[in-house]
C-alpha positions in Angstrom: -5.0 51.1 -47.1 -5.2 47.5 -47.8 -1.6 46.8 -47.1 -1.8 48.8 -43.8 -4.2 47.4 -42.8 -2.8 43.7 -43.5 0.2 44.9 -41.1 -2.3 45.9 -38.5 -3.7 42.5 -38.3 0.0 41.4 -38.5 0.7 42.8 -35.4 -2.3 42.1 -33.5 -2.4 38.8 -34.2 1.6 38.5 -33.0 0.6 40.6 -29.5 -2.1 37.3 -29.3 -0.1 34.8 -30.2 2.7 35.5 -27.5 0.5 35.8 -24.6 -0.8 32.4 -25.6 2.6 31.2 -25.7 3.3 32.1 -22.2 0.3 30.5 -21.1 1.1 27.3 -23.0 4.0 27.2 -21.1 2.3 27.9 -17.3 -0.6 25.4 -18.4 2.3 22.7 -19.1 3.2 23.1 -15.6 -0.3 22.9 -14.0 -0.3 20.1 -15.8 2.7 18.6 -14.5 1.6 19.4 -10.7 0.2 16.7 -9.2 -2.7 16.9 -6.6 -2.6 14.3 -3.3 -2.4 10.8 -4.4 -4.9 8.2 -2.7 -5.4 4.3 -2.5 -3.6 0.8 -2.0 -0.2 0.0 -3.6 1.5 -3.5 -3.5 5.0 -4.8 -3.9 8.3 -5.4 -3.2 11.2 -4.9 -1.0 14.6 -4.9 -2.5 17.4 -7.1 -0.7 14.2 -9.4 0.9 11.6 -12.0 0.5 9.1 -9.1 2.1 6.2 -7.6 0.7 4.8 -4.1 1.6 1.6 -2.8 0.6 1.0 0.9 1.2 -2.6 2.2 2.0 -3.2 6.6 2.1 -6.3 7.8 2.9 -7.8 10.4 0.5 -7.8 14.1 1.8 -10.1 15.3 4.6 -11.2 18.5 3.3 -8.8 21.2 3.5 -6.4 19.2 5.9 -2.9 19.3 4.5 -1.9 16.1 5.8 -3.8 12.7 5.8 -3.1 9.0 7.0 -0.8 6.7 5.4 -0.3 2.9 6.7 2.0 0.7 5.4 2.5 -3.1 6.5 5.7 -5.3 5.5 5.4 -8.8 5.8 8.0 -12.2 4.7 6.1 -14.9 6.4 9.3 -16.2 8.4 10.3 -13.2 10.4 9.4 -9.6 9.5 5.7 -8.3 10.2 5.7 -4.6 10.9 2.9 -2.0 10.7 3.3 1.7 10.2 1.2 4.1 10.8 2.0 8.1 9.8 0.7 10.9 7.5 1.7 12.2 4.5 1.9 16.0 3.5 1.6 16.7 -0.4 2.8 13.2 -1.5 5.8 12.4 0.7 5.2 10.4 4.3 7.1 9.3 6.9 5.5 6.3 9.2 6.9 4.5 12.4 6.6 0.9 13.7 4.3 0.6 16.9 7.0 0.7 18.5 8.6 3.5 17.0 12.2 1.5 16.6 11.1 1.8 12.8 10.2 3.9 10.1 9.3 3.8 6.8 9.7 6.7 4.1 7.9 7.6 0.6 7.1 9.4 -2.2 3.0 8.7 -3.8 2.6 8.5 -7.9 -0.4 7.9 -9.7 2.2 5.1 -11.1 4.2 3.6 -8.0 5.1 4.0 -4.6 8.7 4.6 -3.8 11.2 4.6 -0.7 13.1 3.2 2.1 12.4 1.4 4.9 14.3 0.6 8.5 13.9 -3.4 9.0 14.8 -5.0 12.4 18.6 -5.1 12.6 18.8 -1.0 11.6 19.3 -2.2 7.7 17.8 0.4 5.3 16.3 -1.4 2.1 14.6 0.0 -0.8 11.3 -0.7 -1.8 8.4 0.1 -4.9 4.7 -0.6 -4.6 2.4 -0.4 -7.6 -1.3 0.4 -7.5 -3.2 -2.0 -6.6 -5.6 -4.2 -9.4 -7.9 -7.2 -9.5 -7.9 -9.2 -6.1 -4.3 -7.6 -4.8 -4.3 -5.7 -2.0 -3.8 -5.2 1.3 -6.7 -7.5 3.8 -8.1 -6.8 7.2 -9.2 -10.2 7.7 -11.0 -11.5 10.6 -10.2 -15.3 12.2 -12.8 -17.6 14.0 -12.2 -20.5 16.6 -12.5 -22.8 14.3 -9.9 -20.8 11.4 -12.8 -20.0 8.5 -11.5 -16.0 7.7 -13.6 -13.4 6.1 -13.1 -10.0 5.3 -11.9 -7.3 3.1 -9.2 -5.2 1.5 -8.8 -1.7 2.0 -10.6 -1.1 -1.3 -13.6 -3.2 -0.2 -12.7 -6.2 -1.8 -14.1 -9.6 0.0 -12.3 -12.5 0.5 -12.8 -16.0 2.1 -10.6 -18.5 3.4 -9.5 -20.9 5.7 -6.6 -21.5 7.9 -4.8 -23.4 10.4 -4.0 -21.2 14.0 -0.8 -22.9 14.4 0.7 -24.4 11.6 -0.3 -26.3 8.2 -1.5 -25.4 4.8 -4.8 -23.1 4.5 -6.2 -21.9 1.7 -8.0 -18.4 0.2 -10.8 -17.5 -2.4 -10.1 -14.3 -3.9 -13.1 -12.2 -5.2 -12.0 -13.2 -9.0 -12.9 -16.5 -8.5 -9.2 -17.5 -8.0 -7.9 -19.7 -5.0 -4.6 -20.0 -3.2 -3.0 -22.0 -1.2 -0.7 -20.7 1.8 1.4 -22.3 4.6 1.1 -21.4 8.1 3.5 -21.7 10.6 3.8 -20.4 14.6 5.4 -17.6 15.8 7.8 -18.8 18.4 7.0 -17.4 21.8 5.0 -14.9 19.9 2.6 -12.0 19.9 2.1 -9.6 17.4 1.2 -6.2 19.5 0.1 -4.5 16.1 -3.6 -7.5 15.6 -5.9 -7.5 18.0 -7.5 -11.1 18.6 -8.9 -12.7 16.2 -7.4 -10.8 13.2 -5.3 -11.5 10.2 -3.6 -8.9 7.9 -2.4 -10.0 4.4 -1.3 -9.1 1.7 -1.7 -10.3 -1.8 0.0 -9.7 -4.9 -0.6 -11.6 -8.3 2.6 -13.7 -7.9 2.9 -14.0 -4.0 0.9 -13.5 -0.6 1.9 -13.3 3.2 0.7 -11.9 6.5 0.5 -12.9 9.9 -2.3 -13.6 12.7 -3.8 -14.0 15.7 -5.8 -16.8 17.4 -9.1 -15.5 18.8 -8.9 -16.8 21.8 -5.4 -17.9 24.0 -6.2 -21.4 23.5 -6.0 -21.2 19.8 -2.4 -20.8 20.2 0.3 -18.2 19.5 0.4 -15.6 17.0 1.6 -17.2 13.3 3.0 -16.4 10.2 1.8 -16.5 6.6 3.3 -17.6 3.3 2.9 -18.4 -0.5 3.7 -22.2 -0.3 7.2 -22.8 -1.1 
């Protein structure tokens, strides 16, 4: 009776143990599956002196898709802002003028993709999450150049700058400063800033952006870079 019941147990405990199993195995891939990725990721672009920060918006509810922005910015000639949506964690955004695009793929660990520069050359790029004082800043410029403002993860920053060309400078939230040159943007306007607005980006070993002058006799639109 003993021994009987020993091989009952035997086989109860085997029908438990393999329905666990199977579970194991679905719970590894739950695991794996990864919901919509949010925030600010900074970086670099492959083949360039540019640096792209991407920004997605967290889920609205139940909406499937939700906004992604991404800017890309050298300080000398490329400024571009794309605005799209991403479904799950792949998006597709356009320049304003839609001669553009940019393409990803959201981790919790890095931002991945391609993007169109001017020209029609297709370049690679990787953004990390953003930490510290990097980020991506909607900054706002007065007459006189003193900026103020924020990332888009609410983190302040100060500065001031020249609205044509010379050397301004920045103080990060961490207590850190930096330095950045500023030069004009030939016969320039930037359609993407409104007046009176500046968009950077920083990273912990570079910075750049561009502006615009509040006002048309502050000058043309201009450029921003990590001194040379």
């Amino acid at each position: 009776m003993i021994a009987s019941a020993r091989s009952s147990l035997g086989l109860v405990a085997a029908a438990i143990v393999l329905p666990l199993s199977g579970c194991g195995g679905g719970g590894d891939r739950e695991e794996r599956a990864v919901g919509p990725i949010d925030g600010t990721f900074v970086g670099k672009v492959a083949e360039t002196d540019a640096l792209v920060a991407v920004v997605a918006a967290p889920p609205a509810g139940k909406q499937p898709k939700r906004e992604v922005s991404v800017y890309v910015a050298d300080g000398r000639q490329v400024t571009e802002w794309f605005a799209g949506s991403a479904a799950a964690n792949s998006f597709a955004a356009s320049s304003d003028d839609r001669d553009a695009q940019v393409k990803g793929t959201l981790s919790g660990s890095a931002v991945t993709g391609t993007l169109e520069l001017p020209g029609g050359k297709t370049v690679k790029y990787q953004a990390i999450p953003a930490t510290g004082a990097a980020g991506l800043y909607d900054l706002s410029v007065s007459r006189k150049g003193e900026l103020s403002g924020a990332s888009a993860a609410g983190i302040g920053l100060k500065g001031e700058t020249p609205l044509d060309s010379g050397t301004g400078a920045l103080k990060l939230a961490d207590g850190k400063r930096r330095k950045f040159d500023v030069t004009g943007l030939a016969g320039g306007d930037l359609p993407s800033l409104r007046a009176g607005q500046v968009r950077l980006i920083v990273l912990d070993d570079g910075l750049t952006g561009a502006g615009k002058p509040r006002s048309a006799k502050g000058g043309s639109a201009f450029l921003i870079r990590a001194p040379r």
